[in-house]
C-alpha positions in Angstrom: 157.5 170.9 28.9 154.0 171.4 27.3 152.9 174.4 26.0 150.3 173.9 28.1 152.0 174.1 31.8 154.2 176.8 30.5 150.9 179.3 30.1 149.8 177.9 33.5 153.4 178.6 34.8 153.8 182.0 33.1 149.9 183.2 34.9 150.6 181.8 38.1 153.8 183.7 38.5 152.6 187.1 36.8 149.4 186.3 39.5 150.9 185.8 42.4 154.0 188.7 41.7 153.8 191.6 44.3 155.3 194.1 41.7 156.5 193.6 38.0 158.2 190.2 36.6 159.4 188.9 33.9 158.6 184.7 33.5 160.8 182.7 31.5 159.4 178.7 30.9 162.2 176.8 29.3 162.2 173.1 27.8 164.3 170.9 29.1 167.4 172.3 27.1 166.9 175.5 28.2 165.4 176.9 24.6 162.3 179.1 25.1 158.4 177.4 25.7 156.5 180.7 26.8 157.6 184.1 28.3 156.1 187.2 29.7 157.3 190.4 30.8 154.6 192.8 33.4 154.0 195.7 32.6 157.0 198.4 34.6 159.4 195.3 34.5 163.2 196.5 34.3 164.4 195.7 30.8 167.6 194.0 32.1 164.7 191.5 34.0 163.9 190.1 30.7 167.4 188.7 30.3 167.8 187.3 34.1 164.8 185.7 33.9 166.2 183.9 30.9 169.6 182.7 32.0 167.5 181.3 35.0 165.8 179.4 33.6 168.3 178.2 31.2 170.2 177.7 34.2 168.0 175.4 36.1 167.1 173.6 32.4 170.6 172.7 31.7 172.4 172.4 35.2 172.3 168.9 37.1 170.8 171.2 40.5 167.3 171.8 41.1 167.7 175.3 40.9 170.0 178.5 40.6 169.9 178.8 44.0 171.4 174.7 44.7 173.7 175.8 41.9 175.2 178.2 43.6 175.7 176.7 47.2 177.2 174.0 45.1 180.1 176.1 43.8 180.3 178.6 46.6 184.3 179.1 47.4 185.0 176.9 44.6 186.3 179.5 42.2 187.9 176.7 39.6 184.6 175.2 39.7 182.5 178.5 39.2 184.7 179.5 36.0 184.0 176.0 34.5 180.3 176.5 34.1 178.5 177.9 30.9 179.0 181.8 30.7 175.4 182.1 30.3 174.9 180.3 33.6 173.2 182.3 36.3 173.3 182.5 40.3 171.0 184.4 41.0 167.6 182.9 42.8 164.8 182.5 41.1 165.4 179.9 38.5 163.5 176.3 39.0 163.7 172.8 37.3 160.2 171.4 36.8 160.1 167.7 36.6 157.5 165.2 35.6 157.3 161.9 37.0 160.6 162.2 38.2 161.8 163.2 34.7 163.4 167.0 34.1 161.0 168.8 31.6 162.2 172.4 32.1 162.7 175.0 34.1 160.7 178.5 35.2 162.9 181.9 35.8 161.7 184.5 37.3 163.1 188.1 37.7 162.3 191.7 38.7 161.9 191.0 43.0 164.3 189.6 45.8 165.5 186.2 45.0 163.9 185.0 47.5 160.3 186.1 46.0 161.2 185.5 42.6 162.0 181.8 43.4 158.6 181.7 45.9 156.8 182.9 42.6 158.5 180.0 40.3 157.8 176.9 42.8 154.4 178.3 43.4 154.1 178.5 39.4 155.5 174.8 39.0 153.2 173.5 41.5 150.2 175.3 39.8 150.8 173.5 36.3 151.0 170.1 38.0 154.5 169.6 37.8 157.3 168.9 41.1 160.6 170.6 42.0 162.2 167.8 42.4 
């Protein structure tokens, strides 16, 4: 992940957010690239936004959301994950040429507008979902 598509990442989320976010851009091991938190934001957002992306960075699914279909009723499987491994929606894997790079979490909304906000903010730096 270039520093690069994280800004564009980071704006197009914080852009296109109906109320306050917080925008985490990971690299591909789920260590930090760029972040932001909107003004109003919930503190606790600041964290969820970062265990969804780490989530997405470091899990073998697309996204938290995958993740989390892929373990549901499997309690064994759900306690064998990383305990800083989130469910939540809203975290996205961000490949390049078919390649992971990173991830994008996004926090503060639904789930199911924080994970609109992070494909829209992949697809605005160039980068695919899958």
């Amino acid at each position: 992940m270039k520093l690069h598509q994280a800004l564009v990442m980071i704006d197009a989320a914080v852009e296109g957010a109906r109320g306050p976010v917080s925008v985490y851009v990971a690299d591909d091991h789920g260590e930090l690239v760029a972040a932001a938190t909107m003004d109003g934001a919930a503190p606790d957002t600041r964290l969820n936004a970062q265990r969804k992306a780490y989530t997405a960075a470091r899990s073998d699914a697309h996204s938290t959301r995958e993740l989390a279909e892929k373990v549901a009723g499997d309690p064994v499987e759900l306690a064998s994950f990383d305990p800083f491994f989130t469910f939540f929606k809203g975290g996205v894997a961000a490949f390049e040429d078919g390649r992971r790079v990173g991830a994008i979490g996004v926090s503060g909304l639904p789930g199911e507008e924080d994970e609109r906000l992070a494909l829209e903010a992949i697809a605005q730096a160039g980068l695919g979902a899958e």
